[in-house]
FIBAZA-589568 format. One record per atom (N, C-alpha, C): atom name; x negated, y negated, z. Coordinates in Angstrom, 2 decimals. Each point is the difference from the previous one (the first is absolute). Layout:
BEGIN
("CA" (X Y Z))
...
***
This chain:
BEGIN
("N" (-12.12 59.62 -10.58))
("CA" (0.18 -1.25 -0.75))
("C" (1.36 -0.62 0.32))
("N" (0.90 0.96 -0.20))
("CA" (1.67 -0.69 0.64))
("C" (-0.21 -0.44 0.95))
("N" (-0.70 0.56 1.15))
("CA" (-0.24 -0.06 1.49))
("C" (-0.21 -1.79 0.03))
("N" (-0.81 -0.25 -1.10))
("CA" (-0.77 -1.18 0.51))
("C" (0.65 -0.91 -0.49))
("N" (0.93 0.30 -0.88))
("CA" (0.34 -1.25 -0.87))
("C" (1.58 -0.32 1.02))
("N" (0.24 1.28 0.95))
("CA" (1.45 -0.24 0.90))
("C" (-0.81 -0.87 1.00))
("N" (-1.05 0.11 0.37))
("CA" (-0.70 -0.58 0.96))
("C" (-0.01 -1.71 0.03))
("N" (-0.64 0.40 -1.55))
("CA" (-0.57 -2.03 -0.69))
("C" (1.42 -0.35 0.62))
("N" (1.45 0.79 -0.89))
("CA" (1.27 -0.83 0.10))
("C" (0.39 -0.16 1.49))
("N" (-0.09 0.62 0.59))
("CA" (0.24 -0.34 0.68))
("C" (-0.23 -1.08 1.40))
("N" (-1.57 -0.69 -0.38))
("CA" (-0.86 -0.67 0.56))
("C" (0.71 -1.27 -0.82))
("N" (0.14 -0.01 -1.52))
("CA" (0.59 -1.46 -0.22))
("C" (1.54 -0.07 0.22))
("N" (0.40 1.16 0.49))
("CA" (1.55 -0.51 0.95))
("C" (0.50 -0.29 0.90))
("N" (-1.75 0.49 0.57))
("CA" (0.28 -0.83 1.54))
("C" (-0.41 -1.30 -0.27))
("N" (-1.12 -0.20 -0.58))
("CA" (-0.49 -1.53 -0.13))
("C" (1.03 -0.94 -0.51))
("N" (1.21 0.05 -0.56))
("CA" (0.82 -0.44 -0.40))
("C" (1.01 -0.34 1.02))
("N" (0.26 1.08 0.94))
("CA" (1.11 0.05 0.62))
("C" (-0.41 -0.72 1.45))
("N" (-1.54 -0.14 0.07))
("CA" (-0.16 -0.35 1.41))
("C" (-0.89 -1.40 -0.35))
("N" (0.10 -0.50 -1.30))
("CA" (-0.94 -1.15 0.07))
("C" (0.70 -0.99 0.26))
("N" (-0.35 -0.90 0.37))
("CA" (0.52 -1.11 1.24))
("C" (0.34 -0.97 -0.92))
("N" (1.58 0.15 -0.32))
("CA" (0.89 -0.75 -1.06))
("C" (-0.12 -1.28 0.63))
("N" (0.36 -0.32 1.56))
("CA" (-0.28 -1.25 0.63))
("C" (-1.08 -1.22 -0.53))
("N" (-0.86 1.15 -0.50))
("CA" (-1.18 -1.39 -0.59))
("C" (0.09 -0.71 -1.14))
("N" (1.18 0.83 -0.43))
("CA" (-0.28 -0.31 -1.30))
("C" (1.10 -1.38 0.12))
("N" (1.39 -0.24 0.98))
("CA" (0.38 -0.75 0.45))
("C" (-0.91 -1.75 0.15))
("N" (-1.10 0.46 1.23))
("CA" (-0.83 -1.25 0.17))
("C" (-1.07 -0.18 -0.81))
("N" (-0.04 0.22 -1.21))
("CA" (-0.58 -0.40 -0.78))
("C" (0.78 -0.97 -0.84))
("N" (0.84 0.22 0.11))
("CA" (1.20 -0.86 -1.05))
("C" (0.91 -0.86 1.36))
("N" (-0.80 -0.12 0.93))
("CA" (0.49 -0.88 0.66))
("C" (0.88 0.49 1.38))
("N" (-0.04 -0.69 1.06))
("CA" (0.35 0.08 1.48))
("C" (1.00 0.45 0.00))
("N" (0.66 0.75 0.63))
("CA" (1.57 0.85 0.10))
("C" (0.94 -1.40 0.97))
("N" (-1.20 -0.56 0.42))
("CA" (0.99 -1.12 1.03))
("C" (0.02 -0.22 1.44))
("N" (-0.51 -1.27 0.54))
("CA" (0.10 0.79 1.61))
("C" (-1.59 0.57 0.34))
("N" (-0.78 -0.88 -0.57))
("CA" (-1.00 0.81 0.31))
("C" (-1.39 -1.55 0.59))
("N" (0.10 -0.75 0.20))
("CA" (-0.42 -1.33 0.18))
("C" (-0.36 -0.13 0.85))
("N" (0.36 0.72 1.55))
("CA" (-0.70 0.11 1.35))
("C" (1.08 -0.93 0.51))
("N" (0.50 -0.82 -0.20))
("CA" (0.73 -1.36 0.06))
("C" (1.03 0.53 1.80))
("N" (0.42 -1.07 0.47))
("CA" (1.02 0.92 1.83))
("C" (1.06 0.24 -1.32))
("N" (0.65 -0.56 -0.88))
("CA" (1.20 0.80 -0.75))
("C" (-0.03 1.28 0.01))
("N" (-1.20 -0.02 -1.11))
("CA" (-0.29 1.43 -0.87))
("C" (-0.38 0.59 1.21))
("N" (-1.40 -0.16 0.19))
("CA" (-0.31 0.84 1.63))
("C" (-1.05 1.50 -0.64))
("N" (-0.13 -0.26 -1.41))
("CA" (-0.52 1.69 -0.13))
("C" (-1.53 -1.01 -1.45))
("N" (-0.68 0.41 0.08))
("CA" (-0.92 -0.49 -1.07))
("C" (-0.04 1.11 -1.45))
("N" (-1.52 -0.28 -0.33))
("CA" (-0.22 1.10 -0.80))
("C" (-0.48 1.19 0.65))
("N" (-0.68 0.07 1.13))
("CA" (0.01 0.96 0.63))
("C" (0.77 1.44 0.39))
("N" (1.23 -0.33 -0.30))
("CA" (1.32 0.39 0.03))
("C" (-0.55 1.22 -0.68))
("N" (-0.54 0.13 -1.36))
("CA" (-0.19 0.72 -1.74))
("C" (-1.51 0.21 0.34))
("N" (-0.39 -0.96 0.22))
("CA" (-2.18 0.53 -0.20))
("C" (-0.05 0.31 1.22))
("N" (-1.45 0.78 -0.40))
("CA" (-0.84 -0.14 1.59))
("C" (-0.96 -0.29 -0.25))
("N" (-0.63 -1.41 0.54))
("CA" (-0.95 -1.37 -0.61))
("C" (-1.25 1.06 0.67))
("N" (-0.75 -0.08 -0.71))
("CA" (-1.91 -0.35 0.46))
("C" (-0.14 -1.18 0.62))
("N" (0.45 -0.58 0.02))
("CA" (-0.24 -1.34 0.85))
("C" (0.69 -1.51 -0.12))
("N" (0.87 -0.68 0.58))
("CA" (1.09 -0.87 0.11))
("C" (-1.30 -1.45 0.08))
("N" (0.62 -0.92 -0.10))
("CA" (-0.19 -1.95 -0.28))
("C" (1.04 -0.51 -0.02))
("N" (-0.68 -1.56 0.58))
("CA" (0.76 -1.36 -0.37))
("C" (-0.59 -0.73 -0.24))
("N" (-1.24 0.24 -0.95))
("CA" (-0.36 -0.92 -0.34))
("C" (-0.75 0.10 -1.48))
("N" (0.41 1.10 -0.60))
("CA" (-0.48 0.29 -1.49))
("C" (1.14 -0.34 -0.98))
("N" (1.11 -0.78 0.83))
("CA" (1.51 0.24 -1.27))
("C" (0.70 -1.42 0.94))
("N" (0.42 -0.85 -0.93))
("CA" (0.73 -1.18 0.73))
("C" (0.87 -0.45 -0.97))
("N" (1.02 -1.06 0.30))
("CA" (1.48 -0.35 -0.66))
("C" (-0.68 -1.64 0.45))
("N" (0.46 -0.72 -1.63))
("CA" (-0.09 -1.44 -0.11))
("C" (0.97 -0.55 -0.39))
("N" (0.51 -1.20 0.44))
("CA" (0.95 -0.85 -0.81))
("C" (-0.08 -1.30 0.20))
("N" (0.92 -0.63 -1.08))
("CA" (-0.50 -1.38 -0.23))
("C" (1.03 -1.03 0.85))
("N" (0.28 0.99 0.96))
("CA" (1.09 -1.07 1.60))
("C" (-0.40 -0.67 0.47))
("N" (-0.01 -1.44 -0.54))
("CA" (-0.77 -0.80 1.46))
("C" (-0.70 0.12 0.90))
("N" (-0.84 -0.96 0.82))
("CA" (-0.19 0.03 1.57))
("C" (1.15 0.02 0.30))
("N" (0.80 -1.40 -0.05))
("CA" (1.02 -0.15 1.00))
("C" (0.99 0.68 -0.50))
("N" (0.34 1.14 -0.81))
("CA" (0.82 0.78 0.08))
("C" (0.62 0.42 -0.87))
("N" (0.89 1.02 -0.38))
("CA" (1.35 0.18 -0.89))
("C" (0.87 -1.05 -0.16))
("N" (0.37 -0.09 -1.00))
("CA" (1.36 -1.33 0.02))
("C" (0.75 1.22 -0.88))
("N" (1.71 -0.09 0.71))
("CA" (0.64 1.10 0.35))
("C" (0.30 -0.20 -1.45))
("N" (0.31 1.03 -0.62))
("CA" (0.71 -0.12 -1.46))
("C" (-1.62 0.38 -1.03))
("N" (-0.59 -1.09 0.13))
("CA" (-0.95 0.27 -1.21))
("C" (-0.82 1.67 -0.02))
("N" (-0.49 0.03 -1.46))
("CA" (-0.77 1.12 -0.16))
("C" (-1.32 0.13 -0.18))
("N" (-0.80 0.70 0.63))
("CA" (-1.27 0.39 0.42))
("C" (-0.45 0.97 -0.97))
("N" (-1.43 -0.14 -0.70))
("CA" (-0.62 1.09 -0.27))
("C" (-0.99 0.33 0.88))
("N" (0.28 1.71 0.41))
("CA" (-0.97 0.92 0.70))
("C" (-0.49 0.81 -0.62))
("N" (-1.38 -0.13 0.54))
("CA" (-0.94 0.87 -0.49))
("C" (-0.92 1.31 0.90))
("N" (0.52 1.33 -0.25))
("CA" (-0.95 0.87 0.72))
("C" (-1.33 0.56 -0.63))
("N" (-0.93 -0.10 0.60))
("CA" (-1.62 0.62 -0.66))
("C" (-0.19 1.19 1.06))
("N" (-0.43 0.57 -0.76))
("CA" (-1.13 1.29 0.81))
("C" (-1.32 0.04 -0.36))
("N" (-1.07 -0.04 0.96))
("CA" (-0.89 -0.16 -0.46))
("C" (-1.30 1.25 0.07))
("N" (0.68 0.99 0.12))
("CA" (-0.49 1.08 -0.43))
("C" (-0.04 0.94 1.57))
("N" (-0.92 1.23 -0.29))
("CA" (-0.90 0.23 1.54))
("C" (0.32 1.65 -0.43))
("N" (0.95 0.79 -0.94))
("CA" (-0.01 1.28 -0.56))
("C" (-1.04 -0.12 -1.04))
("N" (1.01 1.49 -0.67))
("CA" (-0.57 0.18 -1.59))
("C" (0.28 -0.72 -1.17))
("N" (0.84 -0.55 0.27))
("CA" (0.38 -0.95 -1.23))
("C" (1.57 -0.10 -0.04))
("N" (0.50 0.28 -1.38))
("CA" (1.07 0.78 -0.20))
("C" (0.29 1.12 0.03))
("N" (1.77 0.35 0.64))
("CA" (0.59 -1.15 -0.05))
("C" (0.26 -0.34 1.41))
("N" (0.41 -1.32 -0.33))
("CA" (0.57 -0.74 1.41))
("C" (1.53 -0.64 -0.17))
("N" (0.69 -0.38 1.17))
("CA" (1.11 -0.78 -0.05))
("C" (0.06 -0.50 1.84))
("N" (1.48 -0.65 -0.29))
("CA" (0.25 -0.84 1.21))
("C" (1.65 0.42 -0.03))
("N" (-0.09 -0.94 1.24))
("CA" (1.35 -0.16 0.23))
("C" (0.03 -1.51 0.85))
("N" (0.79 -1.01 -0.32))
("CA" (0.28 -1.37 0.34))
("C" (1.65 0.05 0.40))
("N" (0.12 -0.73 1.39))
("CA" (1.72 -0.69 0.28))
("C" (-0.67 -0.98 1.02))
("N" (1.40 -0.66 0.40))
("CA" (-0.14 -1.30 0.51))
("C" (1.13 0.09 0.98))
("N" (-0.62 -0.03 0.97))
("CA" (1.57 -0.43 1.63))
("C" (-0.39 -1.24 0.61))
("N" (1.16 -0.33 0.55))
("CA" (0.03 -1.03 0.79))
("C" (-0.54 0.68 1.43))
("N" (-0.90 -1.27 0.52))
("CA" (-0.62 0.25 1.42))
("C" (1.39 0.23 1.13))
("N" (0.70 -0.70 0.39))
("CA" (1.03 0.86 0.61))
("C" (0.75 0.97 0.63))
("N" (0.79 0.18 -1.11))
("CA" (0.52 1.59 -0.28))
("C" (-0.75 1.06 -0.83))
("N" (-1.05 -0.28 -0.80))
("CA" (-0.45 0.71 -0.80))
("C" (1.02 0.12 -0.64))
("N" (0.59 -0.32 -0.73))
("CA" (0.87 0.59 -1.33))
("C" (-0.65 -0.70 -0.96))
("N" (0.37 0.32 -1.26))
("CA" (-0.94 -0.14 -1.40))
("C" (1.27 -1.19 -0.10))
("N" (-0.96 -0.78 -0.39))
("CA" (0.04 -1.37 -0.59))
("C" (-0.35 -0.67 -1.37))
("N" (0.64 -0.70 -1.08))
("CA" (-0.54 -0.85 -0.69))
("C" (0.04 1.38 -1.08))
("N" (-0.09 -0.37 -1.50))
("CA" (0.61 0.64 -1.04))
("C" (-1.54 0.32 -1.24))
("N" (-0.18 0.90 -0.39))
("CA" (-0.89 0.59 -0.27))
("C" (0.13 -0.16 -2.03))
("N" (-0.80 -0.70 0.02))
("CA" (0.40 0.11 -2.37))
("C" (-1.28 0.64 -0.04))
("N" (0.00 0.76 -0.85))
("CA" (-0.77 0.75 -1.17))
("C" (-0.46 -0.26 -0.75))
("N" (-1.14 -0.59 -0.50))
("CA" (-0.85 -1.11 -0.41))
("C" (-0.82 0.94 -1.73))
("N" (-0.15 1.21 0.63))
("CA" (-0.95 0.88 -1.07))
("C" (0.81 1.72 0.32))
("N" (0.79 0.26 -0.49))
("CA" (0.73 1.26 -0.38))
("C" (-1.01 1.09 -0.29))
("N" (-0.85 -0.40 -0.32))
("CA" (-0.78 1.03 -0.64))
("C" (-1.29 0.86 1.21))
("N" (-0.37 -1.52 0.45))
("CA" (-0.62 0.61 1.63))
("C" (1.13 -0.13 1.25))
("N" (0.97 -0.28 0.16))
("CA" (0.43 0.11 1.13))
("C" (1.33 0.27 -0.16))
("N" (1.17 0.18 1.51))
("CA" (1.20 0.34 -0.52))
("C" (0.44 -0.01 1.74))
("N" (1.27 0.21 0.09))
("CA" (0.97 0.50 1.61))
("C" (-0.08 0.69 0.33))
("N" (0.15 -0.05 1.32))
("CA" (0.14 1.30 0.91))
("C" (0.67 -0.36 1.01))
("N" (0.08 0.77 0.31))
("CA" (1.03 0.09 1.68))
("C" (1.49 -1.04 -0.25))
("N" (0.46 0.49 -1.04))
("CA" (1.46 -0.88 -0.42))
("C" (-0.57 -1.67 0.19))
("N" (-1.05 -0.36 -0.71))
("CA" (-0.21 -1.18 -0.42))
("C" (-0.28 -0.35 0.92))
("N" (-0.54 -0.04 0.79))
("CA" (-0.87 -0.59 1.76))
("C" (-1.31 0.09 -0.61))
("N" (-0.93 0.65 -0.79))
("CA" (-1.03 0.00 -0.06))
("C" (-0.49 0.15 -1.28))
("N" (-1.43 0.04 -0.39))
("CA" (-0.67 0.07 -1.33))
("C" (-0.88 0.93 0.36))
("N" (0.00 0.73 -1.36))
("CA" (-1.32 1.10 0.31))
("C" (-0.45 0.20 -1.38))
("N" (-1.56 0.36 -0.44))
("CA" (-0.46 0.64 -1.36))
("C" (1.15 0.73 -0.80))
("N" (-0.37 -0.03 -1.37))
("CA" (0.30 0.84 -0.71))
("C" (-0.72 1.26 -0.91))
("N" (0.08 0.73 -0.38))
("CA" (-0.86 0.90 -0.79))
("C" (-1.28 -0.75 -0.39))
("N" (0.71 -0.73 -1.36))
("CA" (-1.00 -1.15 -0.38))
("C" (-0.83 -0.71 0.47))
("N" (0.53 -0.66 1.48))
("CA" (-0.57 -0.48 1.16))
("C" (-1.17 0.65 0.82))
("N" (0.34 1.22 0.15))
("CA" (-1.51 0.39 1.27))
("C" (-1.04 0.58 -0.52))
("N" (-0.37 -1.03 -1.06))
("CA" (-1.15 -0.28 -0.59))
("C" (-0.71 -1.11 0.28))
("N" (1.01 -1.07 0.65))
("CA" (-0.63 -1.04 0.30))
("C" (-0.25 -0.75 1.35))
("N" (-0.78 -1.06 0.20))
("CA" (-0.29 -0.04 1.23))
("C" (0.95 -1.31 0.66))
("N" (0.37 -0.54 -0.88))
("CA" (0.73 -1.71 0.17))
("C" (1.11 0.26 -0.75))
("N" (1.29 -0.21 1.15))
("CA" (1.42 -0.18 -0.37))
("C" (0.74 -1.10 0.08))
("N" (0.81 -0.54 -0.77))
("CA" (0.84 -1.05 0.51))
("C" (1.73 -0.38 -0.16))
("N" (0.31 -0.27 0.56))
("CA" (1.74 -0.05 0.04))
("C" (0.35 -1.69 0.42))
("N" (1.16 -0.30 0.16))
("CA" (0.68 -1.32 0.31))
("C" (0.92 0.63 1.42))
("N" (-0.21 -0.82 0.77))
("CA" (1.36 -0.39 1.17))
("C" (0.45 -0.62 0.46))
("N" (1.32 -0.40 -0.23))
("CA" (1.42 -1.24 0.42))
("C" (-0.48 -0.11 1.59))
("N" (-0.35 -1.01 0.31))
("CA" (-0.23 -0.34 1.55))
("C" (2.11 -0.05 0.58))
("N" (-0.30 0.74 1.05))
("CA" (1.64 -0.03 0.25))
("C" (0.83 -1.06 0.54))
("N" (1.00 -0.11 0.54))
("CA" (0.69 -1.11 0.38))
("C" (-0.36 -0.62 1.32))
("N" (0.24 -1.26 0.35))
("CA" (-0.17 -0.73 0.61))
("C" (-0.12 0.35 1.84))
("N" (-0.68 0.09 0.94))
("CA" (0.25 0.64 0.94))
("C" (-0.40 1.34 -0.09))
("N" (-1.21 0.36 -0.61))
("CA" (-0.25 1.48 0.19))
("C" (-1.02 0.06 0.92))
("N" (-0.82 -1.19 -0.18))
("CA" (-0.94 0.34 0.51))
("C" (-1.51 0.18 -0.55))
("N" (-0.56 0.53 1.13))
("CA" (-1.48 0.71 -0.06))
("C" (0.20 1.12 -0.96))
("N" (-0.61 0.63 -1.08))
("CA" (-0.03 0.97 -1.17))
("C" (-1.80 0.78 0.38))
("N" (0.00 1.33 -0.59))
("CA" (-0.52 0.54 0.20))
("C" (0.04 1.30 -1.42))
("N" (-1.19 -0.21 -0.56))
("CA" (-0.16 1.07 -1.12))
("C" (-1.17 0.80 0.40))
("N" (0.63 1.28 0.00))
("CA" (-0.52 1.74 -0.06))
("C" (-0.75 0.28 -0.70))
("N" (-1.14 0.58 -0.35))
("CA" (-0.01 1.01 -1.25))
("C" (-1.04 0.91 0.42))
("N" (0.28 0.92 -0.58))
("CA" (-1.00 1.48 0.40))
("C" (-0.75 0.47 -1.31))
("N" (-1.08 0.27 -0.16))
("CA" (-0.79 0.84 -1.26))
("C" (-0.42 1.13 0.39))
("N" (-0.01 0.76 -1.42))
("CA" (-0.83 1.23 0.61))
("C" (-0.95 0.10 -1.52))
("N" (-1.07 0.86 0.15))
("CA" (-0.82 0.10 -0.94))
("C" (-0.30 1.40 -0.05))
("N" (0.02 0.37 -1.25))
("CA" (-0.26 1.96 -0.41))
("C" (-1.37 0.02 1.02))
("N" (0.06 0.91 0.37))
("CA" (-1.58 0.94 0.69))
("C" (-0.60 0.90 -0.87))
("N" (-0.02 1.35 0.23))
("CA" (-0.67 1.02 -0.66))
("C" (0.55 1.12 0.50))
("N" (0.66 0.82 -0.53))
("CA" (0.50 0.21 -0.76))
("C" (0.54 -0.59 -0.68))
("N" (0.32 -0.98 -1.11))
("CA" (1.04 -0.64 -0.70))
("C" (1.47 0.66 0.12))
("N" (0.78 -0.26 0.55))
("CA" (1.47 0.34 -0.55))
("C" (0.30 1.17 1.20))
("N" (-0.81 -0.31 1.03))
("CA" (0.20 1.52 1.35))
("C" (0.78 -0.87 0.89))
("N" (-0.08 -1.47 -0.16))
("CA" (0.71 -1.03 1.56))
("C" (-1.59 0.40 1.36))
("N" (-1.11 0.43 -0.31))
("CA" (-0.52 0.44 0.71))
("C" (-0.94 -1.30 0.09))
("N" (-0.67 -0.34 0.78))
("CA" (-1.44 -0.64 0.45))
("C" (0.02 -1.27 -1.21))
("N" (1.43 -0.86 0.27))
("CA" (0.20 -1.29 -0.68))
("C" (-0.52 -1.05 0.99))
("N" (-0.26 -1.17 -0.33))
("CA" (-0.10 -1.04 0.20))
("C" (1.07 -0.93 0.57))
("N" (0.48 -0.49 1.29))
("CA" (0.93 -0.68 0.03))
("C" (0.07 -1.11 0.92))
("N" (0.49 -0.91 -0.12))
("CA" (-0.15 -1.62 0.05))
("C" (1.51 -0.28 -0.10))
("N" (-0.02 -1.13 0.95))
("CA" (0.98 -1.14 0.41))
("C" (-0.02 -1.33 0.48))
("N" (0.82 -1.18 -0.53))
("CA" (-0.40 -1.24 0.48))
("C" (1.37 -0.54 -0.29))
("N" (0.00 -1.13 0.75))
("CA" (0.90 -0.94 0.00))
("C" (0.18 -1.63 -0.33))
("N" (1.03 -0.73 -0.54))
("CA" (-0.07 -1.24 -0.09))
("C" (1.57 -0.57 0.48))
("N" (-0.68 -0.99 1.37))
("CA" (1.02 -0.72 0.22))
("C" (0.15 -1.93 -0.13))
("N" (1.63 -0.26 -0.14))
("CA" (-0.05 -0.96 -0.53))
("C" (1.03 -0.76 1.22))
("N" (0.00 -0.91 0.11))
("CA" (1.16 -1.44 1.00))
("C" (0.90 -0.21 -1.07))
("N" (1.11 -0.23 0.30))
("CA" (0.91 -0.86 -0.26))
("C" (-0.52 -1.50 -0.39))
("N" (-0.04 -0.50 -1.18))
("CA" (0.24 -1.64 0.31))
("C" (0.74 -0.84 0.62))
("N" (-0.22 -1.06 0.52))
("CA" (1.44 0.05 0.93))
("C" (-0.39 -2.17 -0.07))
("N" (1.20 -0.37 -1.15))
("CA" (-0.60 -1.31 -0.26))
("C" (0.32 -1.02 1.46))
("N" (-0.82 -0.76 0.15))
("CA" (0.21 -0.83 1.52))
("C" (0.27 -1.57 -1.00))
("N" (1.13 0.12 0.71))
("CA" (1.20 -1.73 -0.29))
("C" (-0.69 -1.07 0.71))
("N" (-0.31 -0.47 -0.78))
("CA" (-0.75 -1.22 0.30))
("C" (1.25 -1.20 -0.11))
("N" (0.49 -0.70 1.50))
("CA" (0.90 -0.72 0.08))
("C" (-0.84 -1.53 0.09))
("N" (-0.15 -1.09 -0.91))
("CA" (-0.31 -1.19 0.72))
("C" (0.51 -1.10 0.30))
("N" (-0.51 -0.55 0.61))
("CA" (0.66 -1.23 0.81))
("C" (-0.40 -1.11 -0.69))
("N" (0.94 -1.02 0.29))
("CA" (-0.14 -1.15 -0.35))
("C" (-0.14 -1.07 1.51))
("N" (-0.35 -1.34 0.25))
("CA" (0.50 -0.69 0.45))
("C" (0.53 -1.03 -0.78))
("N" (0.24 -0.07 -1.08))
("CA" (0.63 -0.91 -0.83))
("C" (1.60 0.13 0.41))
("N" (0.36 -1.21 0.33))
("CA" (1.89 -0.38 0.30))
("C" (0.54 -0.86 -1.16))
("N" (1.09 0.70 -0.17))
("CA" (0.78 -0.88 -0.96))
("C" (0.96 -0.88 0.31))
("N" (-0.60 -1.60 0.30))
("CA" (0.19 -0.65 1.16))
("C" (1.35 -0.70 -0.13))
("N" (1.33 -0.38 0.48))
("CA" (1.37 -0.47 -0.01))
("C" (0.15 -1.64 0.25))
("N" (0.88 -0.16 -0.90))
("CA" (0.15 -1.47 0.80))
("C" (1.19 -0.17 1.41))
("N" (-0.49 -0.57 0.70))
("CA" (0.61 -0.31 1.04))
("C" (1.02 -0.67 -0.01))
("N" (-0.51 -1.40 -0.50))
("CA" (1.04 -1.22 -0.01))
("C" (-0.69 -1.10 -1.42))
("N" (0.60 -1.00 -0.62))
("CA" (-0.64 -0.93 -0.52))
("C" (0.60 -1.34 0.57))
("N" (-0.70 -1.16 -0.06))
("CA" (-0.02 -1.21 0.38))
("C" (-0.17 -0.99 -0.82))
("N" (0.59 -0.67 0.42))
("CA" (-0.60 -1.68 -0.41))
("C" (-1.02 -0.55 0.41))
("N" (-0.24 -1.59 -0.33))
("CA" (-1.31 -0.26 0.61))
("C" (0.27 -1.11 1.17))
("N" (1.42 0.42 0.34))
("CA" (0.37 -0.53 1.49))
("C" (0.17 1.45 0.72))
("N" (-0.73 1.14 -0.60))
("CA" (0.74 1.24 1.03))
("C" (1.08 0.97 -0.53))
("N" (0.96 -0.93 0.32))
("CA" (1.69 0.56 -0.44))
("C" (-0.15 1.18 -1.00))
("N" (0.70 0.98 0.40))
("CA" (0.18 1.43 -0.67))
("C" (0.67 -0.33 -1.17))
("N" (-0.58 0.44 -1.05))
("CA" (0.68 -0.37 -1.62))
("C" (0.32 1.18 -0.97))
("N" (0.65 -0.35 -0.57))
("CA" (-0.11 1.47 -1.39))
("C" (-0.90 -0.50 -1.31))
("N" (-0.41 1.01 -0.60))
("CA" (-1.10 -0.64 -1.04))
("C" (1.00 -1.65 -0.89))
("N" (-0.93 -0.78 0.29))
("CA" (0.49 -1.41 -1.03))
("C" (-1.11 -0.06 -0.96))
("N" (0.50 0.34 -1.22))
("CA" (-1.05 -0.94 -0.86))
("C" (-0.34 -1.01 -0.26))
("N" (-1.53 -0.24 -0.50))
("CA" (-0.61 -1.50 0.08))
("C" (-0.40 -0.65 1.71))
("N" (0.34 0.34 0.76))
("CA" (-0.23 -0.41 1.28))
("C" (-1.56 1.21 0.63))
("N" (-0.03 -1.19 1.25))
("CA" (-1.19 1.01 0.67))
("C" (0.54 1.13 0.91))
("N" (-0.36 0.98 -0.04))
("CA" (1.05 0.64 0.81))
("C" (-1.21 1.07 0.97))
("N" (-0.08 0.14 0.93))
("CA" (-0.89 0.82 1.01))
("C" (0.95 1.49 0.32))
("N" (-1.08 0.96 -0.78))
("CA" (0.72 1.26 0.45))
("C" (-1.10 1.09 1.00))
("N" (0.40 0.40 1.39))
("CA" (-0.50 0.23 0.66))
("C" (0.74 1.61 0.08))
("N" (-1.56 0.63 0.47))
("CA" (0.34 1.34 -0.27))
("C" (-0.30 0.61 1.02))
("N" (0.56 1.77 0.24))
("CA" (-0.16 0.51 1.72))
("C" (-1.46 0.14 -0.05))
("N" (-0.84 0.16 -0.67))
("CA" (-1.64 0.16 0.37))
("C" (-0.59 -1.20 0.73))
("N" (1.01 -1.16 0.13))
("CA" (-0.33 -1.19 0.25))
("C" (-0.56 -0.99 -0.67))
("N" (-0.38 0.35 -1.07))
("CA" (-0.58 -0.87 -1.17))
("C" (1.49 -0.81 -0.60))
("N" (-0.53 -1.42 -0.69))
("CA" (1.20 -1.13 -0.01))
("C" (-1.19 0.16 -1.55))
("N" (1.32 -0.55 -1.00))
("CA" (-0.74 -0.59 -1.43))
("C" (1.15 -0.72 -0.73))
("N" (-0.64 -1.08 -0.23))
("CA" (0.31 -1.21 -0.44))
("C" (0.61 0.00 -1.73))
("N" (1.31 0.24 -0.56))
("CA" (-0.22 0.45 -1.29))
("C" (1.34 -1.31 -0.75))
("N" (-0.28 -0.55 -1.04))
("CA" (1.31 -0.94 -0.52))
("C" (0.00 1.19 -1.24))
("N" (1.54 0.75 -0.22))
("CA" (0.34 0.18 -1.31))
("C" (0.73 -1.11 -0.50))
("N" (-0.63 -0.34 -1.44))
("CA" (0.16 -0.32 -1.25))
("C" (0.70 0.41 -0.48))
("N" (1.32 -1.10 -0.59))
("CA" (0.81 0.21 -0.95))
("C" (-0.45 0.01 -1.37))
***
């Protein structure tokens, strides 16, 4: 009977000591760096080993223009997953670089605390506890300064498999959304309208005069046009 009960204990001390604390991490959200993105460079893959990868069960929306970002203002984005595991739970991971250099670009607000939160020292958004329950996330982002450019948003999902809670035979998906620069075009126009000079004024023998009042006086101008005007005292 001792035999068995050193046995039991010792079966729940290994299960303790070797159960994969890591998960309990991405459940409460992305460690960071995990987006697939040329920055990051590492996905969720990194942690699972998928049953089978997509790009086309999980996509990122926002309300940016066609013609583009206008640098400064703020954007709401939206990531969905649209299933293809067991359900729950699921999460993501979202950042944003410039086409370029790839460096992370443009400033990330926190819209719902309760499903979402930072990662990777504020470069990115990922689920929260609360969160990878659900399938539709959303956050705000400051389009960046002037001259950035072409933009480009990351995001990676993964979805529990079966075992629940092993990182084993998950679900995982990636997609992207990119955006232009606005870039306003100056519309310069032309006139041919002249704002026409007087040349000389005259009398009505000719002779070059300075304005006389009450008289007829001919004032001729460089457009070549002559007009006939008497000021009145």
């Amino acid at each position: 009977m001792k035999k068995s009960i050193f046995i039991f204990g010792a079966i729940i001390v290994a299960a303790i000591l070797f159960y994969p604390q890591a998960t309990t991490g991405k459940l409460t959200g992305s460690p960071g760096g995990k987006t697939g993105s040329p920055a990051d460079g590492l996905d969720c893959m990194e942690c699972h080993a998928a049953l089978s990868t997509s790009t086309t069960i999980s996509n990122i929306t926002s309300n940016i223009p066609s013609s583009g970002y206008v640098p400064g203002d703020i954007y709401n984005i939206t990531a969905v997953h649209n299933g293809g595991g067991f359900g729950d739970p699921k999460g993501f991971e979202i950042t944003c670089e410039e086409n370029t250099s790839n460096t992370k670009t443009g400033a990330i607000f926190i819209t719902n605390s309760n499903a979402t939160q930072f990662t990777n020292n504020g470069s990115a958004v990922t689920h929260t506890a609360a969160g990878n329950s659900l399938s539709t996330w959303s956050f705000d982002w400051q389009a960046p300064v002037v001259g950035t450019g072409d933009i480009t948003f990351y995001g990676a999902f993964i979805e529990a498999g079966y075992p629940i809670g092993a990182n084993t035979g998950d679900f995982y998906s990636s997609t992207t959304l990119s955006a232009s620069e606005f870039l306003a075009t100056e519309i310069i126009e032309t006139s041919n309208y002249h704002l026409k000079e007087i040349l000389k004024i005259t009398d009505i023998l000719g002779r070059e005069t300075k304005t006389i009042k009450n008289e007829p006086l001919f004032y001729i101008y460089d457009d070549g046009t002559v007009e006939k005007k008497i000021i009145i005292e």
